[in-house]
C-alpha positions as CSV (number, residue, x, y, z in Angstrom):
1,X,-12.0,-38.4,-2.0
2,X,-10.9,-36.2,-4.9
3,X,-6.9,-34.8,-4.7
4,X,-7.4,-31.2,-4.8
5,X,-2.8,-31.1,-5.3
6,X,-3.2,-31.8,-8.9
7,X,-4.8,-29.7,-11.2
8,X,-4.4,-29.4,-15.3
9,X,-2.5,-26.9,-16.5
10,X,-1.4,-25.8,-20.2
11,X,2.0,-26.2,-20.0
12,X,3.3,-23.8,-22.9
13,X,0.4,-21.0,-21.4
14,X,1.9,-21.0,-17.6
15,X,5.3,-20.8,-19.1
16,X,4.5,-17.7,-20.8
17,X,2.8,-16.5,-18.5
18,X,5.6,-16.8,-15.7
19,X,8.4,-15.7,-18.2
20,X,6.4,-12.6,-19.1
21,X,6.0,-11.4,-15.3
22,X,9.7,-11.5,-15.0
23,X,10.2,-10.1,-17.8
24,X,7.7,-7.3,-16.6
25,X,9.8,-7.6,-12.9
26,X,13.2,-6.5,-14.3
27,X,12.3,-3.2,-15.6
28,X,15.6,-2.9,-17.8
29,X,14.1,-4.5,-20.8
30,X,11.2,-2.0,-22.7
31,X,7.9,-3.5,-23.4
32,X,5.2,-2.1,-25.4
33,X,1.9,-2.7,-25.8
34,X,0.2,-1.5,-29.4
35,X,-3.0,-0.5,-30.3
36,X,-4.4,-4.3,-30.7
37,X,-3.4,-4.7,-27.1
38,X,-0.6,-7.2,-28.4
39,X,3.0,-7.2,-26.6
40,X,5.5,-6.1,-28.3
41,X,9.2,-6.5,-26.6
42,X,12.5,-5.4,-28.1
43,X,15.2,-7.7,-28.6
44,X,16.5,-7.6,-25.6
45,X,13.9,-8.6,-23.7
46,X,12.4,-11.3,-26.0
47,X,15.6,-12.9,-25.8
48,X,15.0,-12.7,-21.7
49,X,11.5,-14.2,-22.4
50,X,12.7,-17.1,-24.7
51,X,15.7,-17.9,-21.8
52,X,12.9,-17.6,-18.7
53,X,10.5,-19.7,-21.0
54,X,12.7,-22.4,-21.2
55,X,13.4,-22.3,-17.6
56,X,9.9,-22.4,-16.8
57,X,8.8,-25.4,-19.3
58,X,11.6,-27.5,-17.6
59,X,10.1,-27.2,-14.4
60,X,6.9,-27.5,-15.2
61,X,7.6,-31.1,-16.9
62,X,10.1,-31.9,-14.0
63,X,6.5,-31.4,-12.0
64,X,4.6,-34.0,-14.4
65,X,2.8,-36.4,-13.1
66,X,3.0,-40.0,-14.5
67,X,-0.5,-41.5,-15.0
68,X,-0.7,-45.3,-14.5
């Protein structure tokens, strides 16, 4: 029988993704989005990205599972 609870993830891309959406959730931190559809934050809020990145990566690897 196959364990459908595991599944493989790229770390570094779920991390970025979740940091982004809070990012997006606080609304005090100006985002822009220019005319190559990149994201462009200011400071402020890349610095909220990097902290929430790191936040997220460490429980993301806390979640790794050790193959035998």
């Amino acid at each position: 029988m196959k364990n459908t609870d595991n599944i493989t993830v790229n770390m570094l891309e779920l991390a970025s993704e979740l940091a982004h959406k809070r990012v997006v959730e606080s609304n005090c931190h100006t985002i822009w989005i220019d005319e190559d559809e990149q994201t462009i934050y200011t400071e402020e809020a890349q610095d909220l990205f990097n902290e929430y990145h790191d936040q997220y990566e460490t429980i993301i690897l806390e979640c790794k599972i050790n193959k035998p």
